[in-house]
N, C-alpha and C positions, 0 to 999 in steps of 0.2 A: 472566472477571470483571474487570471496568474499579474504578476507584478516580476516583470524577467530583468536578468541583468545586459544592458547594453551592447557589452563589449561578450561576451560568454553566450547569450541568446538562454542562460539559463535561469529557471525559473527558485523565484527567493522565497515565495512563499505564493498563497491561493487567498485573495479577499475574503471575508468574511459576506455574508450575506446583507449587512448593514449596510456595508462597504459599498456592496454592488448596486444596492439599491439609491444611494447618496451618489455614486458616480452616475449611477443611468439620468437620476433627476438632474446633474448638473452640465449634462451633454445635451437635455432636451431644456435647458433651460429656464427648470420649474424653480422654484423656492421650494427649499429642502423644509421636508417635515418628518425626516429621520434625527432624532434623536441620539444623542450617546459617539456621535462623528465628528471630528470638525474638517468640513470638506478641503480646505481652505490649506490648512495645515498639513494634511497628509498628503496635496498635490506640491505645495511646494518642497517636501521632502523629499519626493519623486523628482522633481525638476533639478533640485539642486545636487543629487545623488547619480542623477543620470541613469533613473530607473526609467526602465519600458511599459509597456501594458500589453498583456495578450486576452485578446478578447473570447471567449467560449462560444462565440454565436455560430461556429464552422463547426460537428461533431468530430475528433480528436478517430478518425477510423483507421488511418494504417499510422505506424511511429513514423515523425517526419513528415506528417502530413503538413501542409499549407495553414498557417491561420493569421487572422487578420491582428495585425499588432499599430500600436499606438504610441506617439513620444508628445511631451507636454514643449512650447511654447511659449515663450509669453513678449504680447503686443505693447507696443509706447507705451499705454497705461498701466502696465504691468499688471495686465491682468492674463492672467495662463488659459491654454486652451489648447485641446488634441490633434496630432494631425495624423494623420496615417501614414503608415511607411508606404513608399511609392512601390516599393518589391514585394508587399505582402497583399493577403488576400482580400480580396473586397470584402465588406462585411454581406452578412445575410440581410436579404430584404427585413426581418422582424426585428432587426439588433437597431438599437437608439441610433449608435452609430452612422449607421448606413446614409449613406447619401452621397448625391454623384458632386455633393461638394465637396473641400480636404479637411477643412477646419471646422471646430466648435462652436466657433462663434457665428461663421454663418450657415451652419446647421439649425443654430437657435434662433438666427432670425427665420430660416425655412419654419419652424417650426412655431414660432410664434404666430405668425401669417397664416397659416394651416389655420392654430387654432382657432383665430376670430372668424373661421366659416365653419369650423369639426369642434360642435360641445361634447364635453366626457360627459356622457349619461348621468356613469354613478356619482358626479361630481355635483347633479342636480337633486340627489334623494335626500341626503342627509335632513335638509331644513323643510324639507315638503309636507304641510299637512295632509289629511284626506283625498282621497280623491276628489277635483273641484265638485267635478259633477252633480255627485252625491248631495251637497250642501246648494249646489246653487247650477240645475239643469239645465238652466237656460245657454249654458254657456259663454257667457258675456265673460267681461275681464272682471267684473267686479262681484262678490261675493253680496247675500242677502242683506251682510250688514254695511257692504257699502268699500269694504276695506279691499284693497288689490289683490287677485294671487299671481302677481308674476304671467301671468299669459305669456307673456312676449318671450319666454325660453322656449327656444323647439324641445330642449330636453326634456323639461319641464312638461310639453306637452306630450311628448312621446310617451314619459311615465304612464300619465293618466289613461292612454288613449291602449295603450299594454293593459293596465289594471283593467281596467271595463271589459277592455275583449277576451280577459280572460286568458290570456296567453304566455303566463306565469301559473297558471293551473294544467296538473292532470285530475279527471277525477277515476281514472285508472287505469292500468298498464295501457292498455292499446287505443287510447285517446289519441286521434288526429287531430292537431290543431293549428290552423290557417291563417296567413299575416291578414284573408281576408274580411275575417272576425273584427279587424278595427275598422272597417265599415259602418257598424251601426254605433258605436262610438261617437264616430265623425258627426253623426246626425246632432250630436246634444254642442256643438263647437262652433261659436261662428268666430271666422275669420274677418268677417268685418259686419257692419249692424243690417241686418237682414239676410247675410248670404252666410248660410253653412257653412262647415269643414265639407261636409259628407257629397257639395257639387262642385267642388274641385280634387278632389281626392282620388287617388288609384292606387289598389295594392299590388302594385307591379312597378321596375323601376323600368322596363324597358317595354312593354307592348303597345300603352295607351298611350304616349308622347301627342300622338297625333290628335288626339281625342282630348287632353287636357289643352294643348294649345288649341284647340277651336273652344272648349270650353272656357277658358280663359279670357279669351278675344269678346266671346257674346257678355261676361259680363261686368268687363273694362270700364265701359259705359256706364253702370252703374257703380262704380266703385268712390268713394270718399276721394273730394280732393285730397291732393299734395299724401294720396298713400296707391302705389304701384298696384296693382293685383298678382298677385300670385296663388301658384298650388301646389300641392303634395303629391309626393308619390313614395310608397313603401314595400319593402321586398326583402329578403334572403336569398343572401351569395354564397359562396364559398370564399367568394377573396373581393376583399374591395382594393389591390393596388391601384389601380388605373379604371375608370369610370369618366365616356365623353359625350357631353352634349351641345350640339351644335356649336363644336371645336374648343367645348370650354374642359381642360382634363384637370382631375382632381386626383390626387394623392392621400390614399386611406387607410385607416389600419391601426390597432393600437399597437406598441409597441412589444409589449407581451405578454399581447393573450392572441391568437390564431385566429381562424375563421372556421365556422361560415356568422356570419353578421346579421342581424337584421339593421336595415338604413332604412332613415324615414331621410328623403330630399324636400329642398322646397324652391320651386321655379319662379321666376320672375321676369321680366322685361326689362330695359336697359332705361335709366335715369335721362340719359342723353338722349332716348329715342323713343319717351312717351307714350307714344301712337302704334307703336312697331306689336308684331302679331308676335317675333320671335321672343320665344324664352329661353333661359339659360339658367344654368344652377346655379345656386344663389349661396345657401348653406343647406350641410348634409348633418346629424348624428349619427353613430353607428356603435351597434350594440351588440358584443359576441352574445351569441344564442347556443345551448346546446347541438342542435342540429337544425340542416335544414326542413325537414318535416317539423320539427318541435321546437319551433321559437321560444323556448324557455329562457331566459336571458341567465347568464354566468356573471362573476369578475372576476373569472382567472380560467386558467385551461386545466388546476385543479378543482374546484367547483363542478367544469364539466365532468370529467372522469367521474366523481361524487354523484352526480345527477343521472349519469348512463346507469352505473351502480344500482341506485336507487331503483330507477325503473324495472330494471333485470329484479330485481327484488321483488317492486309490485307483483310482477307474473307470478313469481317464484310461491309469495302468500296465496295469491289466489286457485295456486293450481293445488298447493301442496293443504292447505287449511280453509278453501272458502270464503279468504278474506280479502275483499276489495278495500284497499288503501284511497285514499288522494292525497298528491302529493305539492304542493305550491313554494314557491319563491319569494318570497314577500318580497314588496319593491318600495313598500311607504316605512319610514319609523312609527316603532307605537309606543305613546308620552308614558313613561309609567311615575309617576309624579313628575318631579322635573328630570328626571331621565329618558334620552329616547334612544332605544336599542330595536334593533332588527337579525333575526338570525338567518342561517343562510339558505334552508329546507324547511319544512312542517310535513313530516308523514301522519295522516288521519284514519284512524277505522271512524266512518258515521255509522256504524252501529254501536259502538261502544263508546264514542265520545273521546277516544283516548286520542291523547295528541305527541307527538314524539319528533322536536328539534334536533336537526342536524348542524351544528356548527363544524365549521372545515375550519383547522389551524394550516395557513400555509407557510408562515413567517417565523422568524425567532427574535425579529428587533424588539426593543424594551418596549417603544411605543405600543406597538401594534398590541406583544403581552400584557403592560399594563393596561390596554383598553379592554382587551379580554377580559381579564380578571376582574374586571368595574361589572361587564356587563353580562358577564356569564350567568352568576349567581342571579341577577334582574330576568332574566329568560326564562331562567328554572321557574320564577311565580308563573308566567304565561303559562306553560306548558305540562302536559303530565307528565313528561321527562325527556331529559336531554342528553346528546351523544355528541362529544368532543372527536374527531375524527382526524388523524394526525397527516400531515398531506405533504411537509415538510423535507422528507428525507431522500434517502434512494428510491429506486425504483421498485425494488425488492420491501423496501420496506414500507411504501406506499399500497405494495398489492397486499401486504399482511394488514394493515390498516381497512383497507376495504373488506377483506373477509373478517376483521373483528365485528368491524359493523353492521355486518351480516348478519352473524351471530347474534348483535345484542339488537337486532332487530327484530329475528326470529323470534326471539326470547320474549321481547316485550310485547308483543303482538300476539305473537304465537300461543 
């Protein structure tokens, strides 16, 4: 993301990474939790300077190529907002930007609206104990000593219903692992007092339609006054932009991380129409996976690369030394006094007990390092030893990155 000059079309300087991250939050309308910026200040310098913005989201492939550029605004309230040049290029479907409105501000209401039906997953881990299950089978909303856990997030639920099935594990290179594992999950979950998750559920978002609405309809009848009935459905895509059910379309996708997705949906019947057999999607999570065979969940497209990595490695020990690895993704924090940290891999030999954390640097804001730095050393107790994996740079220097930790993977195992 360049910062060009108006009248020249030439560029003054390249954002920082900080930078980029603080503008992306303040186009989707979050509350900035970048550090060390003041968003505020450096847009109104741009406005009043009559600086541009050229956005990076189009690849830069021939000189003179098309790219989608940006001028700041500002409404009666004097509060500033983006609009796009009418002569430049659309943005890419993955850039915050993007949208077939012109301005920021109702971008962010698009975007707001999205969110109160699209929960960010990893926005549900940080505070989560245990898996419920584990402490209280029965799956009820209330825990054995009576105290709540939150049921009512889909996120929330997703987590749990990922950990049990197992779908953040390999236990070695050539594990298949199927979104249809959260099946027996579903069995410990009731969606309301007597009726399972596990008979209204399908891990498919498009085969059983027809089969959940009949299913649904039989047990309407029994459902709790003054609460709708509804059901789920779970699957991996490659791309959720556009997803329609019974003419209801939803727009999906994190901003920047790609696909393919795992989505858990949840169906409902209309307020207005009580008695009606049709459902509609109600609200959807969705969660980048490594791949579509291997629902491993990521939070970034480097994570992925890391995890592809990884695996190619599993093979690689077992062909070359006879060592079966397993490899997991933790999805819960684990308290370590009043500290709770989670790293972002665990490679295992179970025969030697030895355990070997993969932490991925992808970032260089202060926040994010001073968070590392707090929790790094906390890790190291957990683990027999730990690998910093540097994810941040070119491209060139991301593949040297991967083959270090190769090495020092080879090494510690080997």
């Amino acid at each position: 993301m360049d910062v060009i000059n108006k009248t020249t079309a030439q560029t003054i300087r390249t954002l920082t990474e900080v930078e980029r991250d603080a503008i992306t939050q303040y186009v989707l309308g979050e509350a900035l939790s970048t550090t060390g910026i003041k968003i505020q200040e450096l847009l109104t310098r741009w406005y009043e300077n009559d600086r541009w913005f050229k956005c990076d989201c189009h690849p830069r492939t021939v000189v003179g190529s098309q790219q989608s550029i940006e001028h700041l605004k500002k409404n009666k309230a004097g509060t500033l907002y983006f609009v796009r040049n009418s002569s430049t290029a659309t943005h890419s479907e993955l850039c915050a930007f993007h949208s077939e409105n012109r301005s920021a501000p109702r971008v962010k209401r698009a975007r707001k609206t999205l969110k109160s039906c699209v929960l960010n997953f990893h926005g549900e881990i940080s505070s989560q104990g245990p898996a419920a299950s584990s402490s209280n089978p029965t799956g009820s909303n209330n825990s054995a000593g009576g105290t709540s856990r939150r049921r009512s997030s889909l996120g929330s639920l997703m987590l749990n219903l990922m950990n049990e099935a197992a779908l953040n594990r390999l236990k070695n290179h050539n594990d298949k692992v199927y979104v249809g594992g959260l099946n027996e999950p579903a069995k410990r979950f009731e969606v309301a007092k007597g009726i399972s998750l596990e008979s209204v559920f399908a891990p498919s978002l498009t085969s059983s339609v027809i089969w959940l609405d009949q299913k649904l309809s039989e047990l309407a009848g029994d459902w709790p006054k003054k609460s709708r009935p509804y059901g789920m459905m779970a699957g991996v895509v490659n791309t959720v932009e556009r997803h329609s059910y019974l003419g209801t379309r939803t727009r999906l996708g994190h901003p920047l991380t790609v696909g393919p997705y795992l989505v858990l949906g949840t169906y409902t019947n209309k307020t207005s129409e009580p008695d009606s057999h049709n459902f509609y999607l109600m609200r959807i999570v969705t969660i980048p996976v490594v791949d579509v065979s291997w629902p491993m969940p990521v939070e970034s497209n480097l994570e992925r690369e890391v995890a592809k990595k990884l695996k190619q490695l599993m093979y690689s020990m077992q062909q070359d030394y006879k060592i079966e690895l397993s490899l997991e993704k933790p999805l819960i924090d684990t308290a370590v006094g009043k500290d709770l940290v989670r790293c972002d891999f665990v490679l295992k030999d179970n025969t030697s007990q030895k355990t070997l954390a993969i932490e991925v640097m992808g970032y260089k804001n202060d926040e994010y390092l001073d968070r590392k730095e707090r929790q790094i050393p906390i890790m190291r107790t957990l683990y027999t030893s730990l690998i910093e994996v540097e994810m941040s740079g070119t491209e060139e220097q991301k593949k040297n990155s991967l083959k270090t930790m190769s090495i020092d993977v080879r090494k510690f195992f080997g």
